[in-house]
C-alpha positions, 0 to 999 in steps of 0.5 A: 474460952479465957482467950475469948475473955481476954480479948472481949475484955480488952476490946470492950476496956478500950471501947469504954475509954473512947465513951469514958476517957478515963486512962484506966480503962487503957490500963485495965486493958494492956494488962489483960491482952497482955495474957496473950503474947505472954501465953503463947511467947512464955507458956506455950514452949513449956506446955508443948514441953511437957505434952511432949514427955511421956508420963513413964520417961518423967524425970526431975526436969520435968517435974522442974518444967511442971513447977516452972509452969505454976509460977508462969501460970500465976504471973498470967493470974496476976495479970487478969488481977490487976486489970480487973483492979483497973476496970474497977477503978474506972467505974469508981 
């Protein structure tokens, strides 16, 4: 479902540039479509990482993996952030 919202955000950002030409329409998008190669380059080989570990074989470098995720994980957070800054900021 939050691939769906990102593109339909990032679609609708960039529709609402071509209405409004404010460049922070552009922005706001960027960074919200950004989710996705960000998602699929970044946090995919440590998610399919982790599916592949059983939970009795866990060790140390799984729970490095699983810490690594959470900081990923907000990057992808803050990038939802700062394009809901810009879409607001279009609209002011």
């Amino acid at each position: 479902m939050q691939s769906t919202l990102a593109v339909a955000a990032g679609v609708l950002g960039i529709i609402a540039l071509f209405y409004d030409f404010r460049w922070q329409y552009l922005v706001g998008s960027i960074f919200i479509l950004a989710n996705w190669p960000f998602t699929l380059g970044v946090i995919m080989p440590i998610n399919r990482a982790l599916q592949a570990t059983e939970p009795e074989n866990a060790n140390d470098e799984t729970r490095r993996l699983i810490r690594s995720w959470g900081r990923l994980h907000a990057v992808r957070s803050l990038l939802g952030i700062v394009a809901t800054v810009f879409f607001v900021w279009a609209l002011g």
